[in-house]
C-alpha positions as CSV (number, residue, x, y, z in Angstrom):
1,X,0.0,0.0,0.0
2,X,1.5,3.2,-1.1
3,X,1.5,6.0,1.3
4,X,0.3,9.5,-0.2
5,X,1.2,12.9,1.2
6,X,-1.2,15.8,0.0
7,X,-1.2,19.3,0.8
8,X,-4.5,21.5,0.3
9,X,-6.3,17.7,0.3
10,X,-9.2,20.0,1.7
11,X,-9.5,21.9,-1.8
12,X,-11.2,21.0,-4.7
13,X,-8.3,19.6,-6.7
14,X,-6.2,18.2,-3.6
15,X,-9.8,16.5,-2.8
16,X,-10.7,15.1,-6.2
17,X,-7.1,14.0,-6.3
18,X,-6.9,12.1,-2.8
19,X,-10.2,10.7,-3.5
20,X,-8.4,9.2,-6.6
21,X,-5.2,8.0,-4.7
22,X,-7.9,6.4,-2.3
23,X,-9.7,4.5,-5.4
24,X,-6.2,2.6,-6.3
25,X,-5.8,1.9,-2.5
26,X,-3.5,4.1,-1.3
27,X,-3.0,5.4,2.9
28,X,-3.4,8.8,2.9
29,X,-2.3,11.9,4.9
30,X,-4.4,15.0,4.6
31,X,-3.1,18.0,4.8
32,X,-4.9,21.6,5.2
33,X,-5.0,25.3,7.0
34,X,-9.0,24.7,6.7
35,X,-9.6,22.2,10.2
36,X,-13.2,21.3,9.3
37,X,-13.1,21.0,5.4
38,X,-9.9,18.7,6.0
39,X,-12.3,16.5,8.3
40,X,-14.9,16.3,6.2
41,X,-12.4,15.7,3.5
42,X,-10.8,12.6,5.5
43,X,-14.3,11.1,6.7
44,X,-14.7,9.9,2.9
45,X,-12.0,7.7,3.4
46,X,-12.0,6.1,6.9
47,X,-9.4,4.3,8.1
48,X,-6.9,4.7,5.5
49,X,-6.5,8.2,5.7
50,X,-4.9,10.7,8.5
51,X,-5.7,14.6,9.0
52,X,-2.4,16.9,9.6
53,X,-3.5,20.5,10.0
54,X,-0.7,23.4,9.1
55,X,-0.2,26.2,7.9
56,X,2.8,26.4,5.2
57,X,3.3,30.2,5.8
58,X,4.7,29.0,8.7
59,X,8.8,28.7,7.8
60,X,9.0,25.1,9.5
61,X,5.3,23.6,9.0
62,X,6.4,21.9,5.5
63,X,9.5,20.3,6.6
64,X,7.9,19.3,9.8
65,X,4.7,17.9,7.8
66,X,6.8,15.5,5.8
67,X,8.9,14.3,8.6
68,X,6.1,13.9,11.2
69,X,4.1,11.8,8.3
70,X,6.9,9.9,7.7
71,X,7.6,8.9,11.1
72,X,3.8,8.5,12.4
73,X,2.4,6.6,9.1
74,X,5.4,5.0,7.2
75,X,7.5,5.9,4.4
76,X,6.0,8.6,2.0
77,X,5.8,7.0,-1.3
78,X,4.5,10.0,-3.3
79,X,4.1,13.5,-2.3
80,X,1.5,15.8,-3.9
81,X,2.1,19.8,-3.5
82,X,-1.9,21.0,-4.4
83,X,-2.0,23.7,-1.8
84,X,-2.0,27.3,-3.3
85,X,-3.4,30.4,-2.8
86,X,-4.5,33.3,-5.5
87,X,-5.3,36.9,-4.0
88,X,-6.0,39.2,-7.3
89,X,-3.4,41.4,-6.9
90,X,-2.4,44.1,-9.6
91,X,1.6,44.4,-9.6
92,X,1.7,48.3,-8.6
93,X,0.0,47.3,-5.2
94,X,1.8,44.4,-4.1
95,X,3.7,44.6,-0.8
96,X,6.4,42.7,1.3
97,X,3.7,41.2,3.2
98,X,1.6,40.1,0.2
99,X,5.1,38.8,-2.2
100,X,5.9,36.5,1.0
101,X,2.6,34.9,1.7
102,X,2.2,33.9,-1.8
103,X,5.4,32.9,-2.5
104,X,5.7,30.8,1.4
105,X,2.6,28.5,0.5
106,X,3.0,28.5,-3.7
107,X,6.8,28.4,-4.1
108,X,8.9,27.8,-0.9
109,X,6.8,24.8,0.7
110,X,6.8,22.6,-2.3
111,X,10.4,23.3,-2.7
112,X,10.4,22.2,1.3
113,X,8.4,19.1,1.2
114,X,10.2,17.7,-1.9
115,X,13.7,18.8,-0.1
116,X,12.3,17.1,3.6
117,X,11.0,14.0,1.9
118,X,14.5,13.6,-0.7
119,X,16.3,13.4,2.9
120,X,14.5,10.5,4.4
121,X,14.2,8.8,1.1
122,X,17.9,9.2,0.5
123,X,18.4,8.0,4.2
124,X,16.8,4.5,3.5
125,X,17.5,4.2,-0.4
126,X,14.3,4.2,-1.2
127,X,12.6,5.9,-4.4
128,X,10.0,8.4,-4.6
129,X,7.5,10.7,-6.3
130,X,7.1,14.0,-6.4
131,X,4.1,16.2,-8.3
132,X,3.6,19.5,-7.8
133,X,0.0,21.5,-8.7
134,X,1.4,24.6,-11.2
135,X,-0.7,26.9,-13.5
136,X,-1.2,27.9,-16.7
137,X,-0.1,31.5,-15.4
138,X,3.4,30.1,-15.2
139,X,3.8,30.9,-19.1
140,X,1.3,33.8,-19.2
141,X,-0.3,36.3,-16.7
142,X,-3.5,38.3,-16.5
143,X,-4.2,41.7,-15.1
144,X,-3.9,41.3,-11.2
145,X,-2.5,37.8,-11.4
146,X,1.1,38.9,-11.7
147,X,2.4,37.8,-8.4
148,X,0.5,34.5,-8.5
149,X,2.2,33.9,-11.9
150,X,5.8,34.8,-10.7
151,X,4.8,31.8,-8.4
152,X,3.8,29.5,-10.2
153,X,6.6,30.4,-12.6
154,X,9.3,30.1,-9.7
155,X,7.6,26.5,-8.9
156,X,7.9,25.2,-12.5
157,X,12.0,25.9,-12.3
158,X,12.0,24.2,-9.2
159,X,10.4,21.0,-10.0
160,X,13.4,20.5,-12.6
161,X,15.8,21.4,-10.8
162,X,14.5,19.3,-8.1
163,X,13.9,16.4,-10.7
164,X,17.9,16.6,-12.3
165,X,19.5,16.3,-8.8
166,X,17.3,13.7,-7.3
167,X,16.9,11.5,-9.9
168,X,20.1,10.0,-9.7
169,X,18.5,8.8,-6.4
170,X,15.1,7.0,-8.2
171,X,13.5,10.0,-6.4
172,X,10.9,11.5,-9.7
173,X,9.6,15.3,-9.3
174,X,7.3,16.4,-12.0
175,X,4.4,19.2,-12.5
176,X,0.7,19.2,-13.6
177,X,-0.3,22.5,-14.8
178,X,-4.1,23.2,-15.0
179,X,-5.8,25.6,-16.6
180,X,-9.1,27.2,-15.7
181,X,-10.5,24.9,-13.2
182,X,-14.1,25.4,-11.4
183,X,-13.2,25.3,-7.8
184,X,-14.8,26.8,-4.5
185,X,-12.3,29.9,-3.6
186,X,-12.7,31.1,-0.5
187,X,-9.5,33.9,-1.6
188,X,-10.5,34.2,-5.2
189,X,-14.0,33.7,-5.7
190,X,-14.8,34.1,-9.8
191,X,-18.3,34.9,-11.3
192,X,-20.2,33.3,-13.6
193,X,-19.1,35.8,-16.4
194,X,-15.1,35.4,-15.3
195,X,-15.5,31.9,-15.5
196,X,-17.3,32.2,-19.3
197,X,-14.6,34.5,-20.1
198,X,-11.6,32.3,-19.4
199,X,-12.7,29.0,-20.7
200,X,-11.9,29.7,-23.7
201,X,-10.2,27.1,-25.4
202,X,-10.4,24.7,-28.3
203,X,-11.9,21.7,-26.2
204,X,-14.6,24.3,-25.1
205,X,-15.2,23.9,-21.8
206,X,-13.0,24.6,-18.3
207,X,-11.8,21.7,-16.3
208,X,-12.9,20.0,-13.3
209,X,-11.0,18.7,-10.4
210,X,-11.0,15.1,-11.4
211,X,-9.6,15.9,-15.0
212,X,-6.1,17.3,-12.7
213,X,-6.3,14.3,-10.1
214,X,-6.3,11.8,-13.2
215,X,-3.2,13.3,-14.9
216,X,-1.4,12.9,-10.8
217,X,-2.3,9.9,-10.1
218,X,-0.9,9.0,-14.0
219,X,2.4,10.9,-13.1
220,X,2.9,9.1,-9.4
221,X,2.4,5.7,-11.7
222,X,4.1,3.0,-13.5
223,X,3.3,4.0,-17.1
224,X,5.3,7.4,-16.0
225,X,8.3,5.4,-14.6
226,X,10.6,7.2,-17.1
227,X,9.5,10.8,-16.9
228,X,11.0,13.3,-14.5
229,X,11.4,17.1,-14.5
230,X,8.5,17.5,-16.9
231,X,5.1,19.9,-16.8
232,X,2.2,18.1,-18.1
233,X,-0.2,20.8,-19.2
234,X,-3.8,19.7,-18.4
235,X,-5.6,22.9,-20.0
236,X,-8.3,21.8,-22.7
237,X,-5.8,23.2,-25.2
238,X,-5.6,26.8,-24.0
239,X,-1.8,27.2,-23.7
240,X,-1.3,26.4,-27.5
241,X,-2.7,29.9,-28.2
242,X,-5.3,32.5,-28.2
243,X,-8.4,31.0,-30.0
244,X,-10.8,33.6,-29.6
245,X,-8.3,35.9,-31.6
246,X,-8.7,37.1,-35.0
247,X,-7.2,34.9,-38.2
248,X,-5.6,38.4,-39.5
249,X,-5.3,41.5,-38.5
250,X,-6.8,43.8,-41.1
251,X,-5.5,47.0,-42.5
252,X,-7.9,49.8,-43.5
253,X,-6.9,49.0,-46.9
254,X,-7.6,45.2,-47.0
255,X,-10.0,44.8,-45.3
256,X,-13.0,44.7,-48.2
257,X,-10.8,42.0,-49.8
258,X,-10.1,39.5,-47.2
259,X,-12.5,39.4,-44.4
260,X,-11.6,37.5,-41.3
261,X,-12.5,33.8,-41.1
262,X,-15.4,33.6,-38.3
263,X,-14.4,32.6,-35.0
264,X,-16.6,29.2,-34.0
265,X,-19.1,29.9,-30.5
266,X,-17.5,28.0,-27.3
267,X,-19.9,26.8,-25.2
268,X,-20.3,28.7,-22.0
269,X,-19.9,27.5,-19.0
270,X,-23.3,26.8,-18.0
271,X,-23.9,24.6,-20.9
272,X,-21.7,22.7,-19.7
273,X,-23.0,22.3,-16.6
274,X,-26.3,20.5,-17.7
């Protein structure tokens, strides 16, 4: 039986992707800042899973996560970074305060957890797994999601520069990077309209929860025995380019002899939903 470490396990993607881990058999350890979502979360799964509240703004909560998990529940077999936050914040009103807290639970605790659980693996020679939650934003931001971005960004480097010097040790780190996901965001909360707006892309539709805990579990797998250091880009298609724009940009003069190709209707989101 595998044992799975999961940060933000009481959030829709860490949940969808625990309750996944759970279907193949898997122990789990829980992890959340949320005390009663993290309960519920765990109650779906009995006996073979365990609740570890923390909150990895503090400096010594991820290294202490891994290692108290380790000791209390066995070995760590894989290790899934989900928790994240994403405060809207436009880049001429971020402060200290704001840059740290994002960067502490986004950036610097993955890069923790995967460092805490290399040195226990490495201790006892044994492999393990590493995948870490990214973004689409890591490639391209949005007006007041710079700072989110730049941390999602600083996570992708990490995970392969995590995944060259640890492989040498059988230990794999790679990244799924989602793109617009329907989640319950008690820091971002997104209307109905946002949500139409940025679903654009050429599968038509945004994601769900369980499309991202598919491609982790995949990743923590066999079939991905050979791939390490690598973002898999679970999107719908949105990061191979900007659909809703134009074929050409027309000129005043060229415009009466080559009119744009019409874009084709997506779906909106509560089409979808039926």
């Amino acid at each position: 039986m595998r044992h799975v470490l999961i940060t933000g396990a009481a959030g829709g993607i860490g949940s969808a992707t625990a309750e996944a881990f759970a279907g193949q058999g898997a122990f789990l350890t829980l992890t959340d800042r949320d005390h009663d979502a993290l309960r519920a979360t765990a109650s779906r799964f009995g006996t073979s899973a365990a609740t570890r509240a923390a909150d990895l703004t503090d400096p010594g909560a991820a290294t202490a996560l891994v290692q108290e998990s380790w000791a209390a529940h066995g070995p760590v077999d894989v290790l899934v970074n989900a928790a994240g936050i994403y405060p809207s914040l436009d880049m001429a009103d971020v402060d200290a305060a704001a840059w740290d807290r994002l960067f502490a639970v986004n950036a610097r605790a993955p890069v923790l957890t995967t460092a805490a659980l290399a040195r226990l693996a490495m201790a006892e020679g044994r492999p393990g797994c590493v995948v870490n939650i990214s973004s689409g934003s890591a490639l391209r931001s949005r007006p007041g999601g710079g700072p989110y971005a730049s941390s999602k960004a600083a996570l992708e480097m990490a995970t392969r520069a995590a995944a060259l010097e640890l492989g040498g040790h059988a230990i794999r780190v790679n990244a799924v990077s989602p793109g617009f996901v329907l989640v319950d965001s008690d820091c971002n909360p997104v209307s109905a309209e946002y949500a139409k707006a940025i679903s654009v892309n050429p599968l038509g539709r945004p994601g769900t929860p369980e499309d991202i805990a598919r491609a982790v579990c995949w990743l923590a797998g066999p079939d991905a025995s050979w791939i390490t250091g690598e973002v898999l880009r679970v999107d719908g298609g949105s990061s191979t380019g900007a659909l809703h724009l134009p074929r050409i940009w027309q000129s005043d003069d060229t415009r009466a002899t080559a009119a744009p190709a019409p874009v084709a209707a997506v779906p909106t989101t509560e089409e979808h939903a039926r």
